[in-house]
Structure formats: C-alpha cells, structure tokens
C-alpha positions as CSV (number, residue, x, y, z in Angstrom):
1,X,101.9,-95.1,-31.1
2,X,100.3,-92.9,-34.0
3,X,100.3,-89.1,-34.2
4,X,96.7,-88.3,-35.1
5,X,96.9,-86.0,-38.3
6,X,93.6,-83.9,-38.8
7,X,93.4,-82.9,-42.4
8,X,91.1,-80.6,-43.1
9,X,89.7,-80.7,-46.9
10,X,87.9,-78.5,-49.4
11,X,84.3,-78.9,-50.0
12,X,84.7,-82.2,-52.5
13,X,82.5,-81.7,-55.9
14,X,79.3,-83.5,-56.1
15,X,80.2,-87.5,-56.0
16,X,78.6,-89.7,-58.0
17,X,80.1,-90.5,-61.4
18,X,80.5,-93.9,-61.2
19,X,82.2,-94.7,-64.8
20,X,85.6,-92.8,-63.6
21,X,86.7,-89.2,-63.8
22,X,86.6,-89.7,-68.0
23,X,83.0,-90.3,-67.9
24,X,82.7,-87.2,-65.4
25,X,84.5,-85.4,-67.7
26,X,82.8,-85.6,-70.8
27,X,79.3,-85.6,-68.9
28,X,80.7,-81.9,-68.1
29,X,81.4,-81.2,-71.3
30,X,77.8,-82.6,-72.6
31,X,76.3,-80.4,-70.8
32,X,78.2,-77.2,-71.5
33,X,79.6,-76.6,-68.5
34,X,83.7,-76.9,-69.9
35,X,84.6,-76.5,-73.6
36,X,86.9,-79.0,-75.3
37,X,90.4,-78.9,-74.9
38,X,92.7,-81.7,-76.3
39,X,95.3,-81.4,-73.1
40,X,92.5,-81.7,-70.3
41,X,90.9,-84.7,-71.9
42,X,94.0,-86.5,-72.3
43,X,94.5,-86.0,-68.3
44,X,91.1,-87.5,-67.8
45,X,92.2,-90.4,-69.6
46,X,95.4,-90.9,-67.8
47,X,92.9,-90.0,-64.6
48,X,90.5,-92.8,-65.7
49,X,93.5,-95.6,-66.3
50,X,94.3,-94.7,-62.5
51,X,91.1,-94.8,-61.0
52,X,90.4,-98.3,-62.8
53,X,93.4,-99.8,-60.8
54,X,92.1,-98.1,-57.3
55,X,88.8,-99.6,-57.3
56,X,88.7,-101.1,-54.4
57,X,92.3,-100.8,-53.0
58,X,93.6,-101.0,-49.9
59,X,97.5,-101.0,-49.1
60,X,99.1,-104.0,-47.3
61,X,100.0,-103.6,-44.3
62,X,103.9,-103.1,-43.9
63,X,106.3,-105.3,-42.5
64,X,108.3,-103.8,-39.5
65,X,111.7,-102.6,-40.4
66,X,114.5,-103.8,-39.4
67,X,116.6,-102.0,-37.1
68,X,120.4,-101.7,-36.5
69,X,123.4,-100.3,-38.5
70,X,123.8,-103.0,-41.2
71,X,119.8,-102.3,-42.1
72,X,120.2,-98.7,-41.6
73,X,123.2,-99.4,-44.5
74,X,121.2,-101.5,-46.3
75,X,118.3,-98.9,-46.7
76,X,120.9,-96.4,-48.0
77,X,121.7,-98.5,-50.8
78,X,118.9,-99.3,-52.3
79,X,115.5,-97.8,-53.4
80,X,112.8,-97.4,-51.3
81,X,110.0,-100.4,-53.1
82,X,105.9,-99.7,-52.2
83,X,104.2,-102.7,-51.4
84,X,103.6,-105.0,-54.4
85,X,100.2,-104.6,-56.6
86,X,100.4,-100.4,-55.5
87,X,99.5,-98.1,-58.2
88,X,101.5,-95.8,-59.2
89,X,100.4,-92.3,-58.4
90,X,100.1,-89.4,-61.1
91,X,101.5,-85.9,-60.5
92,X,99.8,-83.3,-63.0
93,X,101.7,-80.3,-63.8
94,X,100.8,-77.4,-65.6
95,X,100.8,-73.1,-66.0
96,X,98.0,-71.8,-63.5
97,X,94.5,-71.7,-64.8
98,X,94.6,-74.8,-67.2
99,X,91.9,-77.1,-65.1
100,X,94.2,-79.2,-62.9
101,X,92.0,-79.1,-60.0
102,X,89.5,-79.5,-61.3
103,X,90.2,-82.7,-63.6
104,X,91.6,-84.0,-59.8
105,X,88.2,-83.1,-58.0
106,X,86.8,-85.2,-60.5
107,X,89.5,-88.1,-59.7
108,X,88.6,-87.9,-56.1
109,X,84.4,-87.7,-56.5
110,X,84.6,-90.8,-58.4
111,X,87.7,-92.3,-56.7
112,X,86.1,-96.2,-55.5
113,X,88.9,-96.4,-52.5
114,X,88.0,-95.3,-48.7
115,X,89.6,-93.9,-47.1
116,X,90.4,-91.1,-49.3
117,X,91.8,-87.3,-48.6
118,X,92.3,-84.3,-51.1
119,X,94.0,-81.1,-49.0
120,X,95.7,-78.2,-50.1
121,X,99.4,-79.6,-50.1
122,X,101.0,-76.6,-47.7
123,X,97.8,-76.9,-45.3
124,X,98.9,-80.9,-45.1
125,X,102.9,-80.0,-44.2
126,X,101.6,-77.2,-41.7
127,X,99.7,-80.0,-40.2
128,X,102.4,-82.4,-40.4
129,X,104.4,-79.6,-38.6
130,X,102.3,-79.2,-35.8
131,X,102.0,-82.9,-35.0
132,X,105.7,-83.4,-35.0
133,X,106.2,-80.6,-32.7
134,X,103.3,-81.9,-30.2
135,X,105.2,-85.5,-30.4
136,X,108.7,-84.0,-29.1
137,X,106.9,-82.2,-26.4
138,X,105.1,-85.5,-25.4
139,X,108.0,-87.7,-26.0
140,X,111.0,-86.2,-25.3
141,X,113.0,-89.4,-25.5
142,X,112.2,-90.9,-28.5
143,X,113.9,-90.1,-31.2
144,X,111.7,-90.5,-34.7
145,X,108.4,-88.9,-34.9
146,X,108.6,-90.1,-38.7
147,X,106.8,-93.9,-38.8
148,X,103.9,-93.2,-36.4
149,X,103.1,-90.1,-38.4
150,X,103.4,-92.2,-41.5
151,X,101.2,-94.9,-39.6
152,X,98.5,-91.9,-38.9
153,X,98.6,-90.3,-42.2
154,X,98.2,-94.4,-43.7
155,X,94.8,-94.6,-41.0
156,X,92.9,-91.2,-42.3
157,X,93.9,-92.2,-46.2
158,X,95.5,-94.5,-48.5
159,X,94.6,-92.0,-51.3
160,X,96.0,-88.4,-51.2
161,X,94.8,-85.8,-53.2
162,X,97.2,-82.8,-52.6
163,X,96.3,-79.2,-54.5
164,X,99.5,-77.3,-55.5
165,X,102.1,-78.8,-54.3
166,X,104.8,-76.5,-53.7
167,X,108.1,-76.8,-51.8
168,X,109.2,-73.2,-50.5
169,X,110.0,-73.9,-47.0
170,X,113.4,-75.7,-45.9
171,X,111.9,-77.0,-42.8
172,X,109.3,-78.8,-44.9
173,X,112.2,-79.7,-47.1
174,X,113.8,-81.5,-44.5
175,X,111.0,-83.8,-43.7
176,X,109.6,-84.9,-47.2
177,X,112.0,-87.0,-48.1
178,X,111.5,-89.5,-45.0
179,X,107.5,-89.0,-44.6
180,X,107.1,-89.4,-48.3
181,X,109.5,-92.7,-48.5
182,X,107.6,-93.7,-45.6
183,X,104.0,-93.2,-46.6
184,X,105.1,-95.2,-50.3
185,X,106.4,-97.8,-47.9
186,X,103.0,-98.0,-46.3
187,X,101.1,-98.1,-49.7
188,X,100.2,-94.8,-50.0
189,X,98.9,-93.5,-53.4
190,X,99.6,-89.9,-54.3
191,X,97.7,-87.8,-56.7
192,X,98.7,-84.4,-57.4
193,X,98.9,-80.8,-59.2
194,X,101.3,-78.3,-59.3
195,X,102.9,-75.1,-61.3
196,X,106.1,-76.9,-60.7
197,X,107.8,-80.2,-62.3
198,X,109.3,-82.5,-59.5
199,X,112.9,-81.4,-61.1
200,X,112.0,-78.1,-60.7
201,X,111.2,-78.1,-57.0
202,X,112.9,-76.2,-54.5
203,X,115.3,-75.2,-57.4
204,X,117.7,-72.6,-56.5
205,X,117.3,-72.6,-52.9
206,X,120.4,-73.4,-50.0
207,X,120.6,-76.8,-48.9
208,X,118.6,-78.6,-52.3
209,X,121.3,-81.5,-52.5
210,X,120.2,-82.7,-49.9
211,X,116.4,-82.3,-51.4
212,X,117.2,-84.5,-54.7
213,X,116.2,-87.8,-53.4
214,X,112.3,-86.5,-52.2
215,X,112.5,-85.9,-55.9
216,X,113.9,-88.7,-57.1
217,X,111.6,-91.1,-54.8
218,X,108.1,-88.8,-56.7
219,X,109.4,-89.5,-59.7
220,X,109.8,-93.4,-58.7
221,X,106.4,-93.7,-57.5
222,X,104.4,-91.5,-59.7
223,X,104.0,-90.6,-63.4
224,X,104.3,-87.2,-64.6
225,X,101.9,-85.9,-66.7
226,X,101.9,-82.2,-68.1
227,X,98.5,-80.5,-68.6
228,X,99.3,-78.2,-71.4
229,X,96.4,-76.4,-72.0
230,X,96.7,-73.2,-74.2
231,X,93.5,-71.4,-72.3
232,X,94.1,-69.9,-68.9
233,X,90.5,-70.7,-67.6
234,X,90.9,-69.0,-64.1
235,X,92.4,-65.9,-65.4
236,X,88.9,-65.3,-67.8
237,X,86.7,-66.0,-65.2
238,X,88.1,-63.0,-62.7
239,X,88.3,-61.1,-66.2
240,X,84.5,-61.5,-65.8
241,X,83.7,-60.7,-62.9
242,X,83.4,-57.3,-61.1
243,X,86.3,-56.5,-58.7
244,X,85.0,-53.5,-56.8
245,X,82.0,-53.3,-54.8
246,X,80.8,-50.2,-53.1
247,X,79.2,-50.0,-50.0
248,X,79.6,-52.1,-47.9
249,X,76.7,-53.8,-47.3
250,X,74.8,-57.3,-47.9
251,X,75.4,-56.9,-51.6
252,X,78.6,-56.5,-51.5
253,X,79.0,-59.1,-49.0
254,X,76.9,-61.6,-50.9
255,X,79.0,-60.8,-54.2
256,X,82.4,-61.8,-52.4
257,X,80.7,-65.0,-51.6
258,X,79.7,-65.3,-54.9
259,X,83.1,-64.7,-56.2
260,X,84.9,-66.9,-53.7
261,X,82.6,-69.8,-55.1
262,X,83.1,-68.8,-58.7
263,X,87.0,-69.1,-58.1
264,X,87.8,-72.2,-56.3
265,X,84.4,-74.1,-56.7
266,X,83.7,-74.0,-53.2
267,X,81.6,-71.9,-50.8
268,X,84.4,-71.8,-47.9
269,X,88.1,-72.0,-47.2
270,X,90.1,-72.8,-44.6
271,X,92.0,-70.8,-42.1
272,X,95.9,-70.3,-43.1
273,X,98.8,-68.5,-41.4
274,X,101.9,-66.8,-42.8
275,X,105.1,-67.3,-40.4
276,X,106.9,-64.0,-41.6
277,X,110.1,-63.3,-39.7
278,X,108.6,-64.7,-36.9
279,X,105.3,-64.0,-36.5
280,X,101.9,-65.0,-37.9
281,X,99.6,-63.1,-40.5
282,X,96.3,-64.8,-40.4
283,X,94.0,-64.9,-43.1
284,X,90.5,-66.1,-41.9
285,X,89.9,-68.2,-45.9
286,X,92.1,-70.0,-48.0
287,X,91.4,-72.2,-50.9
288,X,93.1,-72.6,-54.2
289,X,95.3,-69.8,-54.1
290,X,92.4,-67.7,-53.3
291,X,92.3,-65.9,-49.9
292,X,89.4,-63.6,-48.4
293,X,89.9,-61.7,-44.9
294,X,88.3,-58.7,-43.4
295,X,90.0,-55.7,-44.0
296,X,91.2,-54.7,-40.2
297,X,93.0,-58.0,-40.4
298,X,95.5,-57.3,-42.9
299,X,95.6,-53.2,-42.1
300,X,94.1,-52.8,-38.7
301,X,97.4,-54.6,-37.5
302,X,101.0,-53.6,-37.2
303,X,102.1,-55.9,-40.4
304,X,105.0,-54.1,-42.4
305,X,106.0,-54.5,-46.3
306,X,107.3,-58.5,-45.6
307,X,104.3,-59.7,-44.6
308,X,102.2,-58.0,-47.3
309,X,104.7,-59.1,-50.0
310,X,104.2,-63.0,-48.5
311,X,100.4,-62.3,-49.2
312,X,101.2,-61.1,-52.6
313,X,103.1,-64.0,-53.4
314,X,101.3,-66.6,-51.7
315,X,98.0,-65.7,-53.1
316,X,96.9,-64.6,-56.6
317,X,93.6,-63.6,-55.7
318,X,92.6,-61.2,-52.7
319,X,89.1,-60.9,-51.5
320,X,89.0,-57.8,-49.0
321,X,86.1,-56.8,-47.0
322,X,85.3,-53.9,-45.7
323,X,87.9,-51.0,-46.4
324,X,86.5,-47.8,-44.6
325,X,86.9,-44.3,-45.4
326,X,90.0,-43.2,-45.0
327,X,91.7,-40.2,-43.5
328,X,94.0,-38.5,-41.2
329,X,92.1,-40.0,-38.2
330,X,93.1,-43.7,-39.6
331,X,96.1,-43.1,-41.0
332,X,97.9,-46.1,-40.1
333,X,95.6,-48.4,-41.7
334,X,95.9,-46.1,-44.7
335,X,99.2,-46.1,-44.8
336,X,99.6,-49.8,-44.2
337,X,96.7,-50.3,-46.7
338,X,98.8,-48.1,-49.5
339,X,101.7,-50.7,-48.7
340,X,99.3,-53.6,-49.4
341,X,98.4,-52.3,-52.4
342,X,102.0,-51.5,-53.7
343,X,102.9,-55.4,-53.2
344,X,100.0,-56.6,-54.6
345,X,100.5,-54.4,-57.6
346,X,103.5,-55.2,-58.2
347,X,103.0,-59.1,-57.7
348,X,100.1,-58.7,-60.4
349,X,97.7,-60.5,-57.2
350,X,94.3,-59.6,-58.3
351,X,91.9,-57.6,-55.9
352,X,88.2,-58.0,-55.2
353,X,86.9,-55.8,-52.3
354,X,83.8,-54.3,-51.0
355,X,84.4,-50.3,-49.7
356,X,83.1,-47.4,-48.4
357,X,83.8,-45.6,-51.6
358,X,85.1,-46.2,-54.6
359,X,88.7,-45.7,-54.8
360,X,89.3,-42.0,-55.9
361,X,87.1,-41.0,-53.1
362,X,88.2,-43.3,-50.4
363,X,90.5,-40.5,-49.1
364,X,89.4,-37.5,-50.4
365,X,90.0,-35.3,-47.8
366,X,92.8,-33.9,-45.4
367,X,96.8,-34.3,-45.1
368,X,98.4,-37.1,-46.8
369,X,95.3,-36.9,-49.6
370,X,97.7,-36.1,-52.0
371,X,100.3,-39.5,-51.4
372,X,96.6,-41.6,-51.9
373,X,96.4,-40.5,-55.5
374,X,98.4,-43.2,-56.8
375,X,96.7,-46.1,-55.0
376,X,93.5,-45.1,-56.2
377,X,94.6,-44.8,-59.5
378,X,96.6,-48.4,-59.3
379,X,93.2,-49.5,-57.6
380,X,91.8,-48.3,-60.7
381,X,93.7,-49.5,-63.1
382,X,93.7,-52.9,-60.7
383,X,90.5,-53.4,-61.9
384,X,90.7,-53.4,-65.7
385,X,90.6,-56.1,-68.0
386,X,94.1,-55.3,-69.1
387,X,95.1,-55.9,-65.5
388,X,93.5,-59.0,-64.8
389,X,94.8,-60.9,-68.1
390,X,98.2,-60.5,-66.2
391,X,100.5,-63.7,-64.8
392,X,100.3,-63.9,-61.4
393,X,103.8,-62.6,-60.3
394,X,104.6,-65.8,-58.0
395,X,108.2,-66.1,-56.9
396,X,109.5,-68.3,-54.5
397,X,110.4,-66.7,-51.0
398,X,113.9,-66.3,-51.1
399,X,116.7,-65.6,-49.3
400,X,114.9,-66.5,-45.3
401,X,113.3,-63.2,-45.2
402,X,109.7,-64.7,-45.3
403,X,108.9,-68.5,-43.8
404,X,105.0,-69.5,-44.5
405,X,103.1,-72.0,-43.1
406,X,105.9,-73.5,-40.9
407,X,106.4,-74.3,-37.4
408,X,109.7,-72.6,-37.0
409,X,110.6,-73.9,-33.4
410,X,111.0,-77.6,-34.7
C-alpha cells in the first residue's frame, strides 16, 4: 500500500522551450530580460546536458527487496545502486540571489519527462512528515512507513525539482537518509538548489554522524555544480523597489502583489507553518524565502521573541499587511510588533508593508510613545538602500529552541 504524498508546487514559468533550458536561457537573454553572466550560462549548459538524457525517461520499476538479516547485512555493506540507464541528478549551489531558481524553473518548463514535480524542499519534508504520521495512526502494526512512501513519491514524479534545500530539523534528518536511498532505488532523478554544499549540510548540529551517509548517497547520485555568480540579482531588485506603503488601501494592496511577483516570479505562495517550542506560527504565503501575512497574524497573537526570530531566520523577505495605528489602546500588538521588528533588524530580513502611517507617526501619541522611537527610526532606516544591500542574516536554528516545519509528535 502507497502513502499518497500531495505536493503542492509553485506557479511553473511559462513552458514551452522545446531546445532545453540552454536555448531558454539565451532566448532570455536575447530579449533583455537577464544580462550575461559567465557562471549562470555555464549552469544552463550543465542544465541542457541533463535535460538531453531525460527526454523521455521513465525509471524501471524496482525489484522487491529482499528481506531477512543476511540481506539486511548485505545492504549495509554496500552502496545503495539506482536502476541502470538513471541519470544522474545535479545539485546547484550557490550565495543567495545568483539565479539558481530561476536557471531550475527553466530546467523544469522544458524538462520532456512526466511526471515531473518542483516544490520548495522544506514544504516536501513537512509533507513527508504528515504522511508518515497518518500511516502509524492507520497502521499501527507495521513497522516501515519508508517504501510505500517511496512508492508514492515514485507515482506523483520521477523528476524532482526541490527549491532550497536545507537541512535544519533533526527529525527530517532522521528520515533522509532512508527516503532518499529509497527514491534513487526507485529511479528517482533529483534536481536541486541550495545556499549549502552537501558537505556542509547539517554541519555543526547534535547527532550529524549519523547524517553523513544522506550526504554521502547525494553526492553518489548527483553532480555538484557551484553557481558562482558575482551579482546578487535578488538583493538589487528589493533595492528597487519601494518598501513602505501608506494607507492601507487597494494601492497598497495591489503594490504587495506586485512585489511578491517581482520577488519569487510567481503571483501566489503557499501556506507554511513554523513549529516553535511547540506550537505553530502560520504564515498565510510562502515562496522562495519570501513570506507575506496580514499583520494581526504575526502581532494580533500571543507569539513571543522565538517565534519572531524563526521568522527572521526563516524568511529574508517580509511582506506585512496592514499595520494599524498604534497606541496605548493596542498596546500588545505594539509591543509585540516592536519585538518583530527588533528580530528582523537584527537578522537583516528585509520589510515591505502597507500602514496606517508612515513609521514616525504610527504611534505618535500617548504612554509608551517614547519606547516607539527607535522602531520607527529602524523602520526607517529599514527602508534605505544601504539597508537593503545587506546579507540576509540566515543562521541555522540551533541549540532545539526553535523546530520549523516539523511534525514533532513522530
């Protein structure tokens, strides 16, 4: 029996290339919509040698495993061998900004294999998560939910396009290693980016021994490529744009959408929650490592400095809507809102947000007026151009005090 796995995807660039990601690339730059760079055309080509061995792929179908403790031995010993006549998969690596999705949205528009999946690599192990957890409830006797997960994953695609993969999260951790040797098993071709090399993964965290052979087996069944592009493309787009929009109203509405679309190519995100000590933090959009929420989601609620510093890392664009006057008579959402802004501050997460105001009169008035000053300056400063040409400050969660995106009752 399967576990069915729903992946839910971002809004996949226009299709229709059909000369391979290299001809899409240089189409783009043709018509001035990208402006040569050395590194990103060298991916495309590495792109293009990949999609010529897809065309028209499909895995063969496994052979069952054999059970018992001499194959269980056996298994231990050697390698872990995808099915022969596979292609090996690419994993592209690279600072943030430097055009790695996008040089993979152009692998996956052109990509000739069906069927076919690109996901935001922490929405895929939340997922994963989820399933596993219903399969325990629904089959409390049987011991591996591993294979038939494999099995589904194998059904919805035999390409996966994962978006920044990241490894932060033991309990995802302790599953990679046997769903990824599993999926290879089955055929499975894996394209992906990241900010991190495979060696680099999960480095410095408790219990990485026993991560080394998940990152052993990537490295076995896909090449790594670094995208070492000087420019930092995303980081001079938001230096473009404006950050702070005041009031709120259908402009300022219609100029988040605009700048959610300008930032991860798409329209729409996905719903994402943060398991901080605990309990959830919902944020209604999330693509790319851009998130957008309404203002009484973050502030309105009884979150405390954790759970604002998880968005802060997480994230390295907030789009707020909707921050009210503030005042005596709301002082708890201004006083969690003055936390927000201290951890996004610090974390150098960039801030676009419609208001009632603009910030040095959002609280102009009444006790605790004084202790606002310095958020409106830092929202000030927030939006300067000095600002935004800042790294996003994106440390790993350390030490257990924040868990995202996991099912923490597995």
């Amino acid at each position: 029996m399967q576990i069915p796995v729903t992946m839910a995807e971002a809004e996949p660039p226009q299709a229709g290339y059909r000369d391979g990601p290299l001809a899409a690339y240089r189409a783009k730059l043709a018509a001035g919509e990208l402006q040569p760079d050395p590194a990103q055309a060298q991916a495309a080509a590495v792109l293009q040698e990949l999609w010529t061995k897809l065309r028209g792929y499909a895995p063969v179908p496994p052979l069952p495993e054999p059970s018992g403790l001499f194959a269980r031995l056996l298994r231990r010993k050697t390698a872990p061998q995808a099915p022969a006549g596979t292609p090996r998969g690419l994993y592209l690596v690279g600072e943030v900004g430097r055009g790695k999705s996008m040089l993979m949205d152009l692998f996956f528009a052109c990509a000739e294999v069906a069927p076919k999946r690109r996901i935001h690599f922490h929405q895929f192990m939340q997922d994963c998560h989820q399933r596993i957890h219903r399969w325990k409830l629904a089959h409390p006797g049987e011991a591996d939910p591993i294979p038939p997960l494999a099995d589904s994953i194998l059904a919805e695609a035999s390409l996966l396009c994962f978006d920044e993969f990241q490894v932060h999260d033991i309990s995802d951790a302790m599953i990679l290693g046997r769903l990824f040797e599993a999926l290879f098993l089955r055929g499975v071709v894996v394209v992906a980016t990241s900010n991190t090399a495979p060696d680099d993964l999960f480095k410095g965290r408790p219990g990485r021994d026993a991560f080394l052979p998940f990152i052993a087996l990537i490295n076995q069944h896909v090449h790594v490529l670094l995208l070492a592009a000087e420019r930092d493309y995303r980081r001079e787009r938001i230096q473009g744009l404006s950050t702070w929009y005041a009031p709120v109203d259908g402009r300022a509405e219609r100029a988040l959408d605009a700048t959610f679309e300008e930032l991860t190519n798409a329209r729409h995100g996905a719903p994402e929650e943060l398991i901080v000590l605990g309990h959830k933090v919902e944020i209604a959009e999330v693509l790319r490592g851009v998130a957008r929420c309404e203002f009484d989601s973050l502030c309105g609620r009884p979150l405390g400095p954790a759970d604002y510093l998880a968005v802060a890392v997480r994230y390295h664009t907030l789009l707020l809507d909707g921050i009210p006057r503030l005042g005596p008579e709301n002082f708890d959402r201004a006083r969690r809102f003055i936390t927000l802004i201290d951890a996004l501050y610090e974390r150098r997460c960039k801030l676009v947000a419609s208001a009632a105001a603009t910030p040095d009169t959002l609280y102009e008035r009444g006790e605790n007026a004084a202790m606002f000053e310095r958020t409106a300056s830092r929202l000030m400063e927030m939006q300067s151009r000095e600002y935004l040409a800042l790294p996003h400050l994106q440390d790993e969660l350390g030490g257990g005090s924040a868990v995202v995106g996991a099912d923490n009752s597995l």
